[in-house]
C-alpha positions in Angstrom: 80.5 -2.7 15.0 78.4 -3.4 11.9 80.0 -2.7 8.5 77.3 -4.0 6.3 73.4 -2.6 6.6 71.9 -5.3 5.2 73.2 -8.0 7.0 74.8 -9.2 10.0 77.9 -10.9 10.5 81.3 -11.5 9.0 80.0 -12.6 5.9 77.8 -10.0 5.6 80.9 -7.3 6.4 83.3 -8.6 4.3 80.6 -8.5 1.0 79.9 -4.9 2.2 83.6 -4.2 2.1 83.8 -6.1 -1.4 81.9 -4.0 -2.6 83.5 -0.6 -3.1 86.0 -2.3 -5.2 84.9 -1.3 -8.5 87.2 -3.1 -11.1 86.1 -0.7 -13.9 87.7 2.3 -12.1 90.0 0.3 -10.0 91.8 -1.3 -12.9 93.7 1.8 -14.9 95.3 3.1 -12.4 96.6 -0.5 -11.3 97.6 -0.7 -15.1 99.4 2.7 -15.2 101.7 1.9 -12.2 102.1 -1.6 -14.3 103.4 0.4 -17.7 105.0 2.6 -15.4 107.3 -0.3 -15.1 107.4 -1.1 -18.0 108.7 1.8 -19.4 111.7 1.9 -16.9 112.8 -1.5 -18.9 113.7 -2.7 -15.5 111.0 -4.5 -13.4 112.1 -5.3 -9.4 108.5 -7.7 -8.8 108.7 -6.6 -5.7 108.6 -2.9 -5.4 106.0 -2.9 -8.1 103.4 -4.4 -5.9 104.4 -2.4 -3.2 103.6 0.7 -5.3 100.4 -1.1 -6.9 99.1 -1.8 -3.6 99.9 1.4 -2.4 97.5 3.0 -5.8 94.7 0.0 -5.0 94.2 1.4 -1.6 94.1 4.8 -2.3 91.6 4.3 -4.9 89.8 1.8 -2.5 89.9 5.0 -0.3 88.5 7.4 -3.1 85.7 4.7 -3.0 84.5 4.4 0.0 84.6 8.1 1.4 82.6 8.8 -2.2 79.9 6.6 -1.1 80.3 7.7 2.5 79.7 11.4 1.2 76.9 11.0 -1.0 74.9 8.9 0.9 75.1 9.5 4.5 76.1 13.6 4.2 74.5 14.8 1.3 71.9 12.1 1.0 72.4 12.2 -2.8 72.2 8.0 -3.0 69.4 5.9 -2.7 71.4 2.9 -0.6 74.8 2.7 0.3 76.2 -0.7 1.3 77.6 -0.1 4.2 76.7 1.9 7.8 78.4 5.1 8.8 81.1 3.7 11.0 81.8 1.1 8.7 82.8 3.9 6.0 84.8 5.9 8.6 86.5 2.3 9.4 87.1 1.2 6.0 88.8 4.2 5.5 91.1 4.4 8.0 92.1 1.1 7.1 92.7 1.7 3.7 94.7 4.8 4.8 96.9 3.2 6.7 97.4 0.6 4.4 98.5 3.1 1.8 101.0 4.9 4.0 102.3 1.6 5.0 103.0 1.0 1.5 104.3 4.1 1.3 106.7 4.1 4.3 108.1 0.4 2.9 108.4 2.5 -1.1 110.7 5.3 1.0 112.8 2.3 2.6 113.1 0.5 -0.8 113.8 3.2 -3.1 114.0 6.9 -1.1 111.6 9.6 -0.1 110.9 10.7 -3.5 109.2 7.3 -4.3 107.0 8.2 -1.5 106.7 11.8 -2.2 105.6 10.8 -5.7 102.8 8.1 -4.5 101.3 11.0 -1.7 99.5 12.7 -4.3 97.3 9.8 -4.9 96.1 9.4 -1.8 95.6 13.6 -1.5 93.5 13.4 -4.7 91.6 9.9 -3.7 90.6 11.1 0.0 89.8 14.6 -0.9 87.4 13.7 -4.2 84.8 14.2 -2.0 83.5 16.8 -1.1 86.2 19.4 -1.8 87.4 18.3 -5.3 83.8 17.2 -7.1 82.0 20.1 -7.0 84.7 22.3 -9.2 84.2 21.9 -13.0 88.2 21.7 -13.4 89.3 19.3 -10.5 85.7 17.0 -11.1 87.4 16.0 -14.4 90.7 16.4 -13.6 91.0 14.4 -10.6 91.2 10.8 -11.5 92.8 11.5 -14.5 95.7 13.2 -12.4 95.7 10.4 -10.3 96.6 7.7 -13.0 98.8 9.9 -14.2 100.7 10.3 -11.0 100.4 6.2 -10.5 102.0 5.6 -13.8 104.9 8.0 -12.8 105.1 6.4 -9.7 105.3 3.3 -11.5 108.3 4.0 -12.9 110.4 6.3 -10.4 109.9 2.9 -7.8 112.4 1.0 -10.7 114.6 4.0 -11.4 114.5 6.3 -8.6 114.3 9.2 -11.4 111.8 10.5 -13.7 112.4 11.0 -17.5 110.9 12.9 -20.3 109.1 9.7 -21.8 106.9 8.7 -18.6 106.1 12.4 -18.6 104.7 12.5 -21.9 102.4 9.4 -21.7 101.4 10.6 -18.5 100.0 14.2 -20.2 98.6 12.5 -23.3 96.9 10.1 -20.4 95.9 12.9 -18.2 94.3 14.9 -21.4 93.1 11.6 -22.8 90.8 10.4 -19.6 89.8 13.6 -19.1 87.9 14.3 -22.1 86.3 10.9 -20.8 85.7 12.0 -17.8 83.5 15.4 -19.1 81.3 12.3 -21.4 80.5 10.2 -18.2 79.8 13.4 -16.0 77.4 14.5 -18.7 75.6 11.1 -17.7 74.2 12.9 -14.3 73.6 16.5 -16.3 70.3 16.6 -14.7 70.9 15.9 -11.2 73.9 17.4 -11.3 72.3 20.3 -12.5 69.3 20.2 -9.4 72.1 20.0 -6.9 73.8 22.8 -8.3 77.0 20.4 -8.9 79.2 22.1 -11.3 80.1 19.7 -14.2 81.7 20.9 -17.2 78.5 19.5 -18.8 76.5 21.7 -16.3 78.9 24.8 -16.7 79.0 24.6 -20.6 76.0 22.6 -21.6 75.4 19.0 -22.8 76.5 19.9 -26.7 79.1 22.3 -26.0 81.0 19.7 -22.9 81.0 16.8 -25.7 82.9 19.0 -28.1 85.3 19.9 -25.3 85.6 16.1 -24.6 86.5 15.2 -28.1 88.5 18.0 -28.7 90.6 16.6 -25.3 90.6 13.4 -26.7 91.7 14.2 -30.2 94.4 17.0 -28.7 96.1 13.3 -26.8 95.7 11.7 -29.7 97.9 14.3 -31.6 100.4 14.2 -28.7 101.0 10.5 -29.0 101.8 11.4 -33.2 104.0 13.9 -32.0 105.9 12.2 -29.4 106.1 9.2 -32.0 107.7 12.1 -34.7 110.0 13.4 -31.9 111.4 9.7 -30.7 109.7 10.2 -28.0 107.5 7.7 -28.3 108.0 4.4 -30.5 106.7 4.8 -33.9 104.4 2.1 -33.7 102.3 3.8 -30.7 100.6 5.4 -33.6 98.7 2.1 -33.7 97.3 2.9 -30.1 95.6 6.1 -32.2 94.1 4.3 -34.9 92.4 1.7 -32.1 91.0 4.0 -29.9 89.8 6.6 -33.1 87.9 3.3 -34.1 85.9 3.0 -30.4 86.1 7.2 -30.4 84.1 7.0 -33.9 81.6 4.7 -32.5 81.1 6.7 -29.3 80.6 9.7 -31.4 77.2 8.9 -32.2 76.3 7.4 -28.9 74.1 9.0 -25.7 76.4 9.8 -22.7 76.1 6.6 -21.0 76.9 4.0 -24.4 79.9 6.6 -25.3 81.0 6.5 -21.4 81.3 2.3 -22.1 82.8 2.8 -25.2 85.2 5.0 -24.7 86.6 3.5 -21.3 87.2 0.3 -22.8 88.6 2.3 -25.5 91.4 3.5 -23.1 92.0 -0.1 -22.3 92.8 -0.9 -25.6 94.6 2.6 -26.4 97.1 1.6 -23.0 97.6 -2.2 -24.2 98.8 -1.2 -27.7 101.2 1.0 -25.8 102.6 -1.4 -23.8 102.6 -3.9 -26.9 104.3 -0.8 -28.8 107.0 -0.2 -25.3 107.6 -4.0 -24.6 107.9 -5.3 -28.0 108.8 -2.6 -30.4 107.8 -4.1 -33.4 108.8 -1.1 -36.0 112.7 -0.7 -34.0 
């Protein structure tokens, strides 16, 4: 069985494989299961990667049956790197790499562990075709799903949750999702031709980018408030001032320049957190 359809042979396969990881989009929810831990203030090496495997191949599986989708069903892409089977293979492997994970999470730390890291793989698997053609779960979606890895993250070192990993998760979940309605609004044409409901298709251009920035600037105000209620430390406030700086910049920018901006912004916006958690330079 061929993987690749533009080459034959192992090397060939194993580049087509290579290819659907996406470090970009692979990397934050990798990085919320890694605060996750963080936040717990006890880290077991161990069942992290467990659990960061577990989120690598369910993204990996978001991947590949995205491409699968859009190419070979709806015929919406202009190549896809690998051949039919080879999607349907990748993602059975992927699959069963993620409920392996998740079998070995329930035998480390209990069936909520693995009850908790489930939803990932629902979201990832069922992106497309069911979840990306709804204004709500399109942006909502991979937002949801970092937000369930970084809870994940830290029930695997606790077995609990507590009202702290809740709250970054929301003000993540709100956060990414205002990014997600600024790189949506990249495909507004298309999107709008294949009758694909956006929330830049469903409100227009103008009125989705207010919506984004309103998200953004509604998490921003969480992470103040938690920081006012102890929730938060006090200096996460920095993580606000960083990513208003990219947010400012992005402001001004087309759909695609803001989309680069702002997720590099998030990058920024979760190191200072985890500078803020780990070091707690204002206790």
């Amino acid at each position: 069985m061929h993987v690749s359809r533009h080459g034959e042979g192992a090397r060939a396969d194993l580049a087509a494989l290579a290819s659907q990881v996406h470090p970009v989009f692979m990397l934050p929810p990798l990085a919320a299961s890694a605060f996750g831990a963080v936040l717990a203030g006890e880290f077991r090496l161990g069942v992290a990667a467990v659990h960061l495997t577990a989120m690598f191949a369910a993204v990996y599986t978001a991947h590949v049956k995205d491409g699968y989708v859009d190419f070979h069903l709806r015929g919406e892409d202009d190549d896809h790197p690998m051949t039919e089977p080879g999607c349907r293979r990748a993602i059975l492997a992927s699959t069963l790499a993620f409920f392996a994970c998740t079998a070995v999470l329930w035998w480390l730390v209990g069936p909520g562990a693995a009850a908790l890291a489930l939803p990932a793989w629902l979201i990832a698997y069922h992106h497309a075709p069911q979840l990306d053609t709804n204004p709500v779960t399109t942006t909502t979606g991979y937002p949801l799903g970092i937000a369930i890895s970084l809870l994940g993250g830290y029930y695997v070192q606790v077995g609990a949750l507590a009202v702290r990993p809740l709250a970054f998760a929301v003000v993540l979940l709100v956060l990414l999702a205002g990014v997600k309605v600024i790189d949506d609004a990249q495909d507004y044409d298309y999107d709008r031709s294949i009758d694909k409901r956006t929330v830049a298709v469903v409100l227009g251009k103008p009125a989705a980018r207010r919506f984004a920035f309103g998200l953004m600037a509604t998490a921003m105000a969480g992470v103040v408030a938690f920081a006012a209620a102890s929730v938060f430390p006090p200096s996460a406030v920095a993580a606000v001032g960083a990513f208003g700086v990219v947010a400012a910049f992005a402001a001004r920018a087309d759909s695609t320049i803001a989309t680069m901006l702002l997720v590099r912004g998030c990058y920024v916006f979760l190191a200072v957190l985890v500078a803020a958690v780990w070091f707690r330079p204002l206790a």
